[in-house]
C-alpha positions as CSV (number, residue, x, y, z in Angstrom):
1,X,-36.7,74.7,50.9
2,X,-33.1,73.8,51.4
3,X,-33.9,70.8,52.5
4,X,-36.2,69.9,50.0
5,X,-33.5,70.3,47.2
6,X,-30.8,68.8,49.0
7,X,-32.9,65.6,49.4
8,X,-33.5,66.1,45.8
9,X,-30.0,65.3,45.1
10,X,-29.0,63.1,47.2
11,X,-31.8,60.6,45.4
12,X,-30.1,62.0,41.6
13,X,-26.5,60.8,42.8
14,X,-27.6,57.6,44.2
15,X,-29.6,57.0,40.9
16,X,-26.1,58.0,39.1
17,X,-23.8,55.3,41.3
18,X,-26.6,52.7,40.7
19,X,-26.4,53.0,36.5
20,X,-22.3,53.6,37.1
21,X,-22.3,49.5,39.0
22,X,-24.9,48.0,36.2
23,X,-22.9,49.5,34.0
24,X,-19.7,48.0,35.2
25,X,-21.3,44.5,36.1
26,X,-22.2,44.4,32.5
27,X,-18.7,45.2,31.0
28,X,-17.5,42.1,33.4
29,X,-20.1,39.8,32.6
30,X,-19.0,40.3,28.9
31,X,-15.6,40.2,29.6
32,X,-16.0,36.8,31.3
33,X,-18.2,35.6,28.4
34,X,-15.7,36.6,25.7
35,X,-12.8,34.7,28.2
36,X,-14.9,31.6,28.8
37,X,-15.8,31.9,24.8
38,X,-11.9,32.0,24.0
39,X,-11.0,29.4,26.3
40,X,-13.5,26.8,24.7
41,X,-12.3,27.4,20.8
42,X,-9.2,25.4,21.1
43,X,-11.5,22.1,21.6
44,X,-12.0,22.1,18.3
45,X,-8.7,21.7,17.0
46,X,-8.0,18.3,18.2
47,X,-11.5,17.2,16.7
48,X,-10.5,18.5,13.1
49,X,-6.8,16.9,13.3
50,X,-8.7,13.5,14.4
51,X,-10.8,13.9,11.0
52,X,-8.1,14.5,8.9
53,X,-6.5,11.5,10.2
54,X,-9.3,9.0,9.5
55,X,-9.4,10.0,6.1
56,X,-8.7,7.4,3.2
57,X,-5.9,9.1,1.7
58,X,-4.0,9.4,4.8
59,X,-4.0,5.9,5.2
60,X,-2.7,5.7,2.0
61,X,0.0,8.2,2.4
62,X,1.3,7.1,5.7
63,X,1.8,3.8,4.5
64,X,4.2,5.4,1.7
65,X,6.0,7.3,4.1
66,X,6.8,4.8,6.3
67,X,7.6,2.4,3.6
68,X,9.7,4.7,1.7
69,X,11.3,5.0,5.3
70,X,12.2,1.3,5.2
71,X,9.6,0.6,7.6
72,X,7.9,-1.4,5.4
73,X,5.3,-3.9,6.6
74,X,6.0,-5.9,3.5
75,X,8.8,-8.2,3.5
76,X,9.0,-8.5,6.9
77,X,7.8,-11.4,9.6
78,X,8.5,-9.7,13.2
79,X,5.7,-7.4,13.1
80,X,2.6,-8.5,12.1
81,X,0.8,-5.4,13.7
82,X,2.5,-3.1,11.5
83,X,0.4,-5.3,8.5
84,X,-2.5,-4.7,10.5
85,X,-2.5,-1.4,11.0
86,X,-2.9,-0.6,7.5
87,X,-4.7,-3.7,5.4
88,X,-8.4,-5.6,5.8
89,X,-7.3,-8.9,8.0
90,X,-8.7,-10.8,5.0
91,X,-5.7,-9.2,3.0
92,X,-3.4,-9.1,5.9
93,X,-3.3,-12.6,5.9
94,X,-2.6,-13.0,2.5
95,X,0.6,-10.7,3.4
96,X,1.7,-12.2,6.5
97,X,1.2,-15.9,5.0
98,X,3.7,-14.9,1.5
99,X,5.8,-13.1,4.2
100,X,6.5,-16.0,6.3
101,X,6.5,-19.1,3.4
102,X,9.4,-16.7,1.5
103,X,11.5,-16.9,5.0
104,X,11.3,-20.6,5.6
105,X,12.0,-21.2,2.0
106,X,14.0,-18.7,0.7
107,X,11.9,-18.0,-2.3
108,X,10.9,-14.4,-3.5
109,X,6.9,-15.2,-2.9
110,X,4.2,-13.5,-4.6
111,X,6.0,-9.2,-4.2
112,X,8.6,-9.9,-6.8
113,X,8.4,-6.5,-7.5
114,X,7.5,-3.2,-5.0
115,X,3.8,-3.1,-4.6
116,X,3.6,0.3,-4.0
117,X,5.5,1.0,-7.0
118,X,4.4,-2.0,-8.7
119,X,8.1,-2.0,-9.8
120,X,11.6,-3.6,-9.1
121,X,13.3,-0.8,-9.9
122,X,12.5,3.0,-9.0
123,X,13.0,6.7,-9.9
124,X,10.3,8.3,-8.3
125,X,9.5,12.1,-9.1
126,X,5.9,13.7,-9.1
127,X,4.3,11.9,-6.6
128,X,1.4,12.6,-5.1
129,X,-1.6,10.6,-3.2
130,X,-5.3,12.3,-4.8
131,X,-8.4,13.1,-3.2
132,X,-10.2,9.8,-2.0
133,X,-13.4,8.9,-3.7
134,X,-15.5,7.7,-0.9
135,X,-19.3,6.0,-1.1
136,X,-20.4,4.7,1.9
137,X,-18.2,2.7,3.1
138,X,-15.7,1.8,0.4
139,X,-13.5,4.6,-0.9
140,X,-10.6,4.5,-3.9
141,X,-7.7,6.8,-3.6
142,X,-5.5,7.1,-6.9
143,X,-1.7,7.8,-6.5
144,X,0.2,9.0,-9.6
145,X,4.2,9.5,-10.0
146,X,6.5,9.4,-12.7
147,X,9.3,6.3,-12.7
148,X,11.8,6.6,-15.0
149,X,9.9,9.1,-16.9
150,X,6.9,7.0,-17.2
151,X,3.5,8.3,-16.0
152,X,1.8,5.5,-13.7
153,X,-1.2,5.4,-11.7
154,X,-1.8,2.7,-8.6
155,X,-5.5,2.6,-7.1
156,X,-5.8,2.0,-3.4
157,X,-9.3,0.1,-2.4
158,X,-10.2,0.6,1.1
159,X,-13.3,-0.1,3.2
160,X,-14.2,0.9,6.8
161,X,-13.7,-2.2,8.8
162,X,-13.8,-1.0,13.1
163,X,-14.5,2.4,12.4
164,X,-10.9,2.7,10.6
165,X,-10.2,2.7,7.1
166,X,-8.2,0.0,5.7
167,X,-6.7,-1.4,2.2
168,X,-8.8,-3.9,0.6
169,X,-6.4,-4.0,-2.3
170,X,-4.2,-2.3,-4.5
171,X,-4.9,-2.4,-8.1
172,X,-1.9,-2.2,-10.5
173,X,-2.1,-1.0,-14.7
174,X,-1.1,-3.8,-16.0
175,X,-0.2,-6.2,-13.0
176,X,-3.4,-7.4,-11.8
177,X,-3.9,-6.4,-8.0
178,X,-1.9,-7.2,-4.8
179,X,-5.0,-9.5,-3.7
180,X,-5.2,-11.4,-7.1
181,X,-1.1,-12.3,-7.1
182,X,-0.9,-13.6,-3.6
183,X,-3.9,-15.6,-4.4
184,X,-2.2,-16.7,-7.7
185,X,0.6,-17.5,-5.5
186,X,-0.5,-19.1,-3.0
187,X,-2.2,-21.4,-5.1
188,X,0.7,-22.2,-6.5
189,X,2.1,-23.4,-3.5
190,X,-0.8,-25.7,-2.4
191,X,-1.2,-27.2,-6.1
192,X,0.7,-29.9,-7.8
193,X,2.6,-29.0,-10.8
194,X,3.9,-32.2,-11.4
195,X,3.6,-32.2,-15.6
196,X,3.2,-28.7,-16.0
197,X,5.6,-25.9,-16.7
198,X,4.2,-23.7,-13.5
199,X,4.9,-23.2,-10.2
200,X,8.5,-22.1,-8.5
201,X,11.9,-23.0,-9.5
202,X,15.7,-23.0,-8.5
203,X,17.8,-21.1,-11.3
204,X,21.5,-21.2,-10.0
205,X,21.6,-19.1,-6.8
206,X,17.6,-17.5,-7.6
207,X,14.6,-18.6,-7.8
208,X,11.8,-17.4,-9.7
209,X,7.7,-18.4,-10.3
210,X,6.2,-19.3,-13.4
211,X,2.8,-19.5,-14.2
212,X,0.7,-20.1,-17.5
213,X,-0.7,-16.7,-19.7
214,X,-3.0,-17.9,-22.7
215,X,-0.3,-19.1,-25.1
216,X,2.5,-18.1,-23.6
217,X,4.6,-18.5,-19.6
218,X,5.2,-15.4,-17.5
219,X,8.2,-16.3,-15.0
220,X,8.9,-13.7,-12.5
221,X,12.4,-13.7,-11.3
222,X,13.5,-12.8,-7.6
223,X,16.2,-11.1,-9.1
224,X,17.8,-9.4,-12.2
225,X,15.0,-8.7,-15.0
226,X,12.0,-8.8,-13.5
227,X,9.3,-10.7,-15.6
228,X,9.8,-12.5,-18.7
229,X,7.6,-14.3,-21.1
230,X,8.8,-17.3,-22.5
231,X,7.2,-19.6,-25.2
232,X,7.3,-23.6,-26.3
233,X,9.8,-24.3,-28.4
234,X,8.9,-27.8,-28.3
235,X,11.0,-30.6,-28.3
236,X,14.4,-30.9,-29.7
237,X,17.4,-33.8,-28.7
238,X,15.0,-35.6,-26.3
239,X,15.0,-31.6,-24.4
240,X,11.6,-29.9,-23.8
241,X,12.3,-26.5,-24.5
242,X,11.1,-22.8,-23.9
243,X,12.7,-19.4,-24.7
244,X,11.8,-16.4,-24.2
245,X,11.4,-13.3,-27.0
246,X,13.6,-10.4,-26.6
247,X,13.4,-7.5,-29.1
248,X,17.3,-7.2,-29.5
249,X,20.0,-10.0,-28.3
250,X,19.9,-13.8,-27.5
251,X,17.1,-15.7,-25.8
252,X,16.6,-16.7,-22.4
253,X,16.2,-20.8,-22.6
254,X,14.7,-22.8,-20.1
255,X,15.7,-26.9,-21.4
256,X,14.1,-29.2,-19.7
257,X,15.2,-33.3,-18.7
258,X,11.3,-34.8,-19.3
259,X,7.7,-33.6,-19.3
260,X,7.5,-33.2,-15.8
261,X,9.7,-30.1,-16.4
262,X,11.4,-31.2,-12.8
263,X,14.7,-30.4,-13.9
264,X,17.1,-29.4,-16.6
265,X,19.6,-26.6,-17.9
266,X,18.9,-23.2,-18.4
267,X,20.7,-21.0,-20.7
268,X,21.0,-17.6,-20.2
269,X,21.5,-15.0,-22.7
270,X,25.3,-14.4,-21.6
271,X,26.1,-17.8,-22.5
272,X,25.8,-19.0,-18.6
273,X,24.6,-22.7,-17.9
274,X,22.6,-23.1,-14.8
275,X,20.9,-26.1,-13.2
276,X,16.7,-26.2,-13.2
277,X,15.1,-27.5,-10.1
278,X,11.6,-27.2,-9.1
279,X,11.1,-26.2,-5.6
280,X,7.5,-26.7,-5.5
């Protein structure tokens, strides 16, 4: 009888140490699974950062900060992959071509003013690059600031060209685009002018490009006041004449030798004389 219940236990504890080692597999198994699960999440990190990257409006806003950093890829002709990185080649060229054509002739080209600012002069406060817009594959990211107290808003194109996105163009308020002015420009510079108030000319030691509006002449200056309008005054002492209209003060005055508006004097609203000549 003894025996009987000894062997009786002896089969109950070995039953108990069996359950004890399932038991413990288990609790290892899971503990592996949870270390092998927590290993794996940081993967996805680097997958997020890459997406947040590719987006529209980072494009946008990288270009601002390294232009605001003086790394511009405007104005510049040693670095043509810095143009690159950011626009469509079809508008990269555009840049690169009124990059290098200001350098060898020491004009001010089709950026008289900051295209990301669409200004010559800035006081920047409240900036901020929005949400992109996407469809497909074109996208439009607005960017709004205040210069000099006045609200503004600049619309960045862009379009996915090799799995990137890049600017198309930048369309300006009042200014047209980036793509439509150094069109205009360098249209300018392949067309003959010869009899026409248009194209670029050398005013003392600047230069600055004029080009027909409906009844009137915008000239954009490389320096000082920006962009003028100036209107036909006609022809007075054997002069061809045209000034321009400010609100308060004297008149800027462009006084040409002939029709072929070649060459001549222009008087500036200080009283300054300078010599006319057309560059191209």
């Amino acid at each position: 009888m003894k025996k009987t219940i000894l062997f009786a236990l002896t089969i109950v504890l070995a039953t108990l140490a069996c359950s004890s080692n399932a038991v413990n597999n288990s609790n290892g198994n899971a503990t592996n699974a949870t270390n092998s699960n927590s290993a794996a999440s940081p993967t996805s990190t680097p997958n997020t950062a890459t997406s947040e990257i590719a987006k529209p409006d980072s494009t946008v806003a990288d270009l601002y900060k390294q232009h605001d950093a003086k790394k511009s890829p405007f104005y510049q002709t040693k670095d043509r992959a810095s143009v690159d990185k950011y626009f469509t080649k079809a508008t990269a060229d555009l840049i690169w071509k009124d990059a290098k054509s200001s350098e060898s002739e020491g004009g001010v080209g089709a950026l008289g003013a900051d295209p990301l600012y669409d200004a010559q002069d800035t006081d920047i406060k409240n900036f901020k690059v929005g949400q992109a817009e996407i469809k497909d594959k074109s996208a439009n990211v607005p960017v709004t600031f205040e210069n000099f107290g006045k609200k503004q808003t600049i619309n960045f194109a862009l379009v996915k060209e090799n799995d990137a996105w890049k600017i198309e163009d930048i369309k300006y308020e009042k200014s047209g685009s980036l793509v439509k002015n150094l069109k205009l420009n360098s249209s300018n510079e392949t067309a003959s002018t010869e009899g026409n108030f248009e194209g670029k000319y050398q005013i003392g030691d600047t230069t600055c490009v004029v080009k027909p509006v409906k009844m009137a002449f915008e000239v954009k200056w490389e320096k000082g006041s920006g962009v003028e309008m100036f209107f036909s005054e006609g022809e007075a002492n054997d002069k061809f004449i045209f000034a321009s209209n400010p609100e308060t003060g004297k008149a800027n005055v462009f006084s040409f030798d002939d029709e072929n508006y070649n060459s001549g004097i222009f008087y500036r609203a200080d009283g300054k004389e300078l010599p006319i000549k057309r560059i191209k």
